[in-house]
C-alpha positions in Angstrom: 38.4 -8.5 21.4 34.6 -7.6 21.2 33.1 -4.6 19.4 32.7 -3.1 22.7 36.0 -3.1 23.9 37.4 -1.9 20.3 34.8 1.1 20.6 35.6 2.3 23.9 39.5 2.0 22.8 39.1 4.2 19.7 37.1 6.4 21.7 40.0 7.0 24.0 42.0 7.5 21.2 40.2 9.8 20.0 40.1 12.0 23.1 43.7 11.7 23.3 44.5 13.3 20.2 41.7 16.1 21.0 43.4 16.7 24.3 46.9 17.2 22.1 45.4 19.3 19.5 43.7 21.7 22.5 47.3 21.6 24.2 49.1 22.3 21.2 46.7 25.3 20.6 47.4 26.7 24.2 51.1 26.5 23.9 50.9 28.6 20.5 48.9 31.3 22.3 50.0 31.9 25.6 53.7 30.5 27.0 52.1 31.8 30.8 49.8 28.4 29.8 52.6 26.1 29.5 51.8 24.3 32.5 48.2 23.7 32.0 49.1 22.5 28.2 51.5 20.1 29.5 49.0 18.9 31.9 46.6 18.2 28.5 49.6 16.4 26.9 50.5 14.0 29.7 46.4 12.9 29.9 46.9 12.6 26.0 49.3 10.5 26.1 47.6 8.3 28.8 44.4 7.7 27.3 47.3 6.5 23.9 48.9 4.7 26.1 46.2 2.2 27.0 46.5 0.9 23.5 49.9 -0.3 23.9 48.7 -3.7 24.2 46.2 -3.6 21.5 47.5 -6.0 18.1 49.0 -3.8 15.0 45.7 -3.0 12.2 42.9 -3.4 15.6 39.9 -0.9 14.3 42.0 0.3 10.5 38.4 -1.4 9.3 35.6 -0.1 11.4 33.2 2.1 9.8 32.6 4.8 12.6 30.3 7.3 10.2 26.7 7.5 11.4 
């Protein structure tokens, strides 16, 4: 796997888990929202699932600090 593939991977990853935390957030505050949260969980878990097929301890290494 090159360093651009493992890059764009955790960067979908990362958007993932910022699309759960905003749909978490919007369930707490409004239940009238519920639809529009789960709409933010199911993209979440998309963009997770694309790294179904990537081998267990891919990226635990790379420094991503700047």
């Amino acid at each position: 796997m090159d360093v651009a593939s493992m890059a764009a991977a955790i960067m979908s990853m990362q958007a993932g888990r910022i699309q759960i935390a905003a749909a978490a957030a919007m369930l707490k505050t409004s239940a009238d929202d519920g639809k529009a949260a789960l709409e933010l969980l199911q993209a979440g878990q998309n963009n997770a699932g694309q790294l179904a097929n990537v081998a267990s301890g891919v990226g635990q290494n790379v420094d991503i600090t700047a």
